[in-house]
C-alpha positions as CSV (number, residue, x, y, z in Angstrom):
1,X,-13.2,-15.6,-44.0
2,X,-10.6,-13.1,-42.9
3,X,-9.6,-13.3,-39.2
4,X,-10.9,-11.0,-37.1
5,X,-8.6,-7.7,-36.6
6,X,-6.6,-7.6,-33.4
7,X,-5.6,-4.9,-31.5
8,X,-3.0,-3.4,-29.2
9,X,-3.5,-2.8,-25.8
10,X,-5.0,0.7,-25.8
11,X,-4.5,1.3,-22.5
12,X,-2.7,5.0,-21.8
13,X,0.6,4.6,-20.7
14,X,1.3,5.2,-17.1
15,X,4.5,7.1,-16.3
16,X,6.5,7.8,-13.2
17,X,7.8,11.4,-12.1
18,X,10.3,10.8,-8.9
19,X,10.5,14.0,-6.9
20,X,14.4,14.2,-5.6
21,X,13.3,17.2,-3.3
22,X,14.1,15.2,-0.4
23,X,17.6,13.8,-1.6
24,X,18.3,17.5,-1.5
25,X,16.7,18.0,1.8
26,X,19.3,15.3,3.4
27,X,22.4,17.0,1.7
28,X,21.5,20.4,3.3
29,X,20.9,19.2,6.8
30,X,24.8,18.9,6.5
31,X,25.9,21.1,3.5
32,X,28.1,20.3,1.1
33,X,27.4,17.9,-2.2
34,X,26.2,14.8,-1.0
35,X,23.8,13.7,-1.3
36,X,23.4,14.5,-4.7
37,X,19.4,14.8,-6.0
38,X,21.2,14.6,-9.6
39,X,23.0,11.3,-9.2
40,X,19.5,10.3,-7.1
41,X,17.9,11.3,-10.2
42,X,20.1,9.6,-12.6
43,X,19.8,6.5,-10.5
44,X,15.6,6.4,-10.3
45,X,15.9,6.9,-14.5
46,X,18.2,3.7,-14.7
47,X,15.4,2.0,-12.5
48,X,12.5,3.3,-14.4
49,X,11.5,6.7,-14.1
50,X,10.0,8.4,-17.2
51,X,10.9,12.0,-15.6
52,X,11.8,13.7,-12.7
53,X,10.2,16.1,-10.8
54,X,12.0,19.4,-8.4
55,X,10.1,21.5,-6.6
56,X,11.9,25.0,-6.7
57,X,11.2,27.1,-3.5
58,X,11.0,30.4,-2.9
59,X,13.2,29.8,0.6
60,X,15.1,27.1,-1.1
61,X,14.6,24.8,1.1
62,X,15.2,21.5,-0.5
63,X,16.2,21.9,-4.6
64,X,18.4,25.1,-5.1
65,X,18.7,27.1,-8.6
66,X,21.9,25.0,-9.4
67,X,20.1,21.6,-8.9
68,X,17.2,22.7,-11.3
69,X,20.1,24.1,-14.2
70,X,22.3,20.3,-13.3
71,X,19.3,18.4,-14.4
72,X,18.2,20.4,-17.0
73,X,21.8,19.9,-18.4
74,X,22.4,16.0,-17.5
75,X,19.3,14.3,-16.9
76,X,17.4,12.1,-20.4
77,X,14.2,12.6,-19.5
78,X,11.2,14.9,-18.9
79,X,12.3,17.3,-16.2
80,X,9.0,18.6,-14.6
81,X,9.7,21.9,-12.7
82,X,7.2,22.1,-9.5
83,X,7.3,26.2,-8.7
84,X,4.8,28.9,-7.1
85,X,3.2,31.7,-9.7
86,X,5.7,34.5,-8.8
87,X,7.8,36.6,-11.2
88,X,10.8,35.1,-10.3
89,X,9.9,31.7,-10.6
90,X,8.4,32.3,-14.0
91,X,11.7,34.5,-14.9
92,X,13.5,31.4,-14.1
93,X,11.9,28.9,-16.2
94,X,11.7,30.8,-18.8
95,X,16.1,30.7,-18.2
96,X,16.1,26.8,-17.8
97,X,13.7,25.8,-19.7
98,X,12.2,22.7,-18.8
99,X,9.9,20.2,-20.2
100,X,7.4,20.9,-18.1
101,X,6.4,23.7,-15.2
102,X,3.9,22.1,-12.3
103,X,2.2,25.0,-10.5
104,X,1.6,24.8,-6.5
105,X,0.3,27.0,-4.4
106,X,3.2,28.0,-1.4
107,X,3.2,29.5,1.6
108,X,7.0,29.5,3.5
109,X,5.5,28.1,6.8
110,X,3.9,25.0,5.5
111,X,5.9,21.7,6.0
112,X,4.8,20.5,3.0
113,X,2.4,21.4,0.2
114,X,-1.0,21.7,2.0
115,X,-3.6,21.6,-0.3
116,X,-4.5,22.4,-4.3
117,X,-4.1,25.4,-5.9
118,X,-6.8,27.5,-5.8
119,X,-7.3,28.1,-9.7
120,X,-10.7,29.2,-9.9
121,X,-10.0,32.1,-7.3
122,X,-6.5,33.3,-9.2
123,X,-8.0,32.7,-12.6
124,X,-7.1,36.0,-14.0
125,X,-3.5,36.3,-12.5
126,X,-2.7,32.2,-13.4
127,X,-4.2,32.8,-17.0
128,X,-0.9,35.5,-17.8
129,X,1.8,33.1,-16.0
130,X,0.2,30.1,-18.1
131,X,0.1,32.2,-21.1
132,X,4.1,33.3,-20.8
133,X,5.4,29.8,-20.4
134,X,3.3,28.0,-23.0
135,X,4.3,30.5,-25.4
136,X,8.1,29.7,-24.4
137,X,7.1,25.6,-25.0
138,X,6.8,25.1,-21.4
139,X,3.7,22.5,-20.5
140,X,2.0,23.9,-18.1
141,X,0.4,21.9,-15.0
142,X,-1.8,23.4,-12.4
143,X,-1.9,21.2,-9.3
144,X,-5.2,21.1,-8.0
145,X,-7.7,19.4,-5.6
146,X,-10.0,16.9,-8.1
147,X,-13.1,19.5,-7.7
148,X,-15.0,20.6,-10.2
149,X,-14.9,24.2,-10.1
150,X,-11.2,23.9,-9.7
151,X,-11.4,21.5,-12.9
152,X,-13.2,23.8,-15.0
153,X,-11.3,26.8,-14.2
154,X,-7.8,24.7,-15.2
155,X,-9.1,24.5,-18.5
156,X,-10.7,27.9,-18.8
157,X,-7.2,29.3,-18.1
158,X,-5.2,27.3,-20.8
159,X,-3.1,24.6,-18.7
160,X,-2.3,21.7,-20.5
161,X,-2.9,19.5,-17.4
162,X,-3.8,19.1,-14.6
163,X,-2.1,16.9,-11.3
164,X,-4.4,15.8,-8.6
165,X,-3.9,16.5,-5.1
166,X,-4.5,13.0,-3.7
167,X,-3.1,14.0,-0.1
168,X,-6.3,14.0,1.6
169,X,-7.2,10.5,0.2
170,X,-4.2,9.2,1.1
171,X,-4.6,10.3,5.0
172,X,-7.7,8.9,4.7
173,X,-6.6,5.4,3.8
174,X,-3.6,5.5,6.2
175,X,-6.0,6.7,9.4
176,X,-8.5,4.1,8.2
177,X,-11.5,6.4,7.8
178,X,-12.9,3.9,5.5
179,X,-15.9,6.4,4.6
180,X,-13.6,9.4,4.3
181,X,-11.4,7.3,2.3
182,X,-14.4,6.9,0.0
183,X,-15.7,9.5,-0.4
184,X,-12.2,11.2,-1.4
185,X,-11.4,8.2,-3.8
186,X,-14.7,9.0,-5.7
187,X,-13.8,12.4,-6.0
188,X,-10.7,11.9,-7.5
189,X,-12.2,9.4,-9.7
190,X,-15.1,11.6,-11.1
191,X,-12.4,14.6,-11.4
192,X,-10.2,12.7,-13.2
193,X,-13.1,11.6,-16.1
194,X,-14.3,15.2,-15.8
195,X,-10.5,16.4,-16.7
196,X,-10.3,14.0,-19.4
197,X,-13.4,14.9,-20.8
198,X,-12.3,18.6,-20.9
199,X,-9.4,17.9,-23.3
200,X,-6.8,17.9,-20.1
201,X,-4.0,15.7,-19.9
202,X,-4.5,14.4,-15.8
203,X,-1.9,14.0,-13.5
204,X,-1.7,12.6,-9.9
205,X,0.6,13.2,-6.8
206,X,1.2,13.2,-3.1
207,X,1.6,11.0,-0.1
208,X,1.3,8.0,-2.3
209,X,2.5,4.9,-1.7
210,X,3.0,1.6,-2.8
211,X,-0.6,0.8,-2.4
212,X,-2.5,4.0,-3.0
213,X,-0.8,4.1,-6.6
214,X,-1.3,1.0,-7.2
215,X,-5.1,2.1,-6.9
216,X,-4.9,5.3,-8.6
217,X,-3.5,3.6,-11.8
218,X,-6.8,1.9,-12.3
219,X,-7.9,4.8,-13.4
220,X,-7.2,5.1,-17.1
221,X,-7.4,9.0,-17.4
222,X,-4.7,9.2,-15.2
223,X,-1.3,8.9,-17.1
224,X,1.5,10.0,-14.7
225,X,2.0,9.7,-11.4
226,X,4.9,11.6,-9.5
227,X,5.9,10.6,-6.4
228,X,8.8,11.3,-4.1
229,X,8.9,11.7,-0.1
230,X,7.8,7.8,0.5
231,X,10.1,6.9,-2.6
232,X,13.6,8.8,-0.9
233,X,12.0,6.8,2.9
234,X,12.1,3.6,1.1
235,X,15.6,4.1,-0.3
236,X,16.8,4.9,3.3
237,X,15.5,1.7,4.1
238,X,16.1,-0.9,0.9
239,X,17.7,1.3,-2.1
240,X,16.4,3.5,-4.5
241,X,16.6,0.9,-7.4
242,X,14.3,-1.5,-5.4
243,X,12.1,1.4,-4.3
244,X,11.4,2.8,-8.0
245,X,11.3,-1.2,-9.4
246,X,8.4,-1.9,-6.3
247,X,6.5,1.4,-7.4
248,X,6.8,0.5,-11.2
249,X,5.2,-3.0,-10.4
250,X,3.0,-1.9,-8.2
251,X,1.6,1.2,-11.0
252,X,1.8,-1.8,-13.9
253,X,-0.8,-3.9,-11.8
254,X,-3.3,-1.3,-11.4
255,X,-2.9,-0.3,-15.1
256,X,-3.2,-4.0,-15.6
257,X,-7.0,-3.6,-14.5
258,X,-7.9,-0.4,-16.1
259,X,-10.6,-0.4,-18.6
260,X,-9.3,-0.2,-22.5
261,X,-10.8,2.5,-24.9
């Protein structure tokens, strides 16, 4: 009798987006060159990175329009281009063309990125920006809270993925609201297989660390993960290199217990 077939492990492949916003951030608390988020960025690829994320301001806080063209132009992988839905944003990508545009909701007196887009309520004004850089062979993301409606209406207007907002999870964990915790991880669990199921390619992103993506790469719909503040605190601390080899470990043993399809 002929041995039974084998197969390979069919598990999706998790890849790692570094964000070098904050590399930036440090060099223009001082001006100048250094540091410099494309050498950061050259250096989390030699670690491991499958791509690197830059989120593109409209008060350029962090990334300016010379960092985005210098990776464009120097960088081997991916380059993921994080940017609110305004004309000159889109008019800009459309000029650099990167792999990939990430949209995110902005407002200038937020510290951070606050919450998801809201892509159900700006359905008819996201559909035209998605439209205009899909057609220039941009993949378009649409960074969103894992809820339903949200879901549905990132599909309805033509993105090719999605990226989870797992910020409220992860102050969850970190305050240790065990129930909150919970009850957020289930929602990005269920929005995740609801993506997936809707023929969207699903993303997940901010205030992870170490352990919380570790977690999130259980889930096998999830095939990216992009992650920078707590990568550029660690590197204060320990090195990049070690940071980005930690995270890759600690992503490879979640995916490690991932169901197979």
């Amino acid at each position: 009798m002929a041995d039974a077939p084998t197969f390979a492990d069919e598990r999706p492949k998790l890849r790692l987006g570094v964000n070098v916003d904050h590399v930036a951030t440090v060099r223009n608390a001082r001006g100048g060159r250094h540091p410099d988020p494309l050498h950061a960025a050259e250096i989390a690829i030699a670690a491991g990175a499958d791509g690197i994320t830059a989120h593109l301001r409209e008060d350029r806080r962090h990334i300016r329009d010379d960092d985005v063209a210098r990776l464009k132009a120097r960088i081997d992988r991916p380059l993921n281009l994080e940017m609110a839905a305004t004309r000159e944003m889109v008019d800009i990508a459309l000029g650099i063309r990167p792999h990939a545009v990430c949209i995110v909701p902005e407002r200038r007196e937020e510290r951070t990125t606050e919450g998801g887009l809201d892509a159900a309520g700006q359905h008819n004004s996201l559909k035209s920006v998605v439209a205009e850089l899909r057609q220039a062979g941009i993949r378009v993301s649409l960074f969103i809270a894992a809820e339903p409606r949200q879901i549905d209406a990132a599909a309805a207007i033509g993105a090719a993925v999605i990226e989870i907002h797992t910020g409220a999870w992860c102050e969850a964990v970190a305050g240790g609201g065990a129930a909150a915790a919970e009850a957020e991880w289930r929602r990005i669990r269920d929005g995740a297989a609801l993506a997936r199921r809707l023929g969207l390619e699903v993303h997940a992103g901010h205030g992870l660390n170490y352990a919380t993506a570790e977690q999130v790469a259980q889930l096998g719909e999830v095939v990216e993960l992009n992650i920078g503040h707590f990568l550029i605190g660690e590197a204060v601390e320990g090195g990049l290199t070690r940071a980005i080899l930690t995270m890759r470990s600690a992503m490879d043993r979640g995916r490690a217990q991932a169901p197979r399809r």
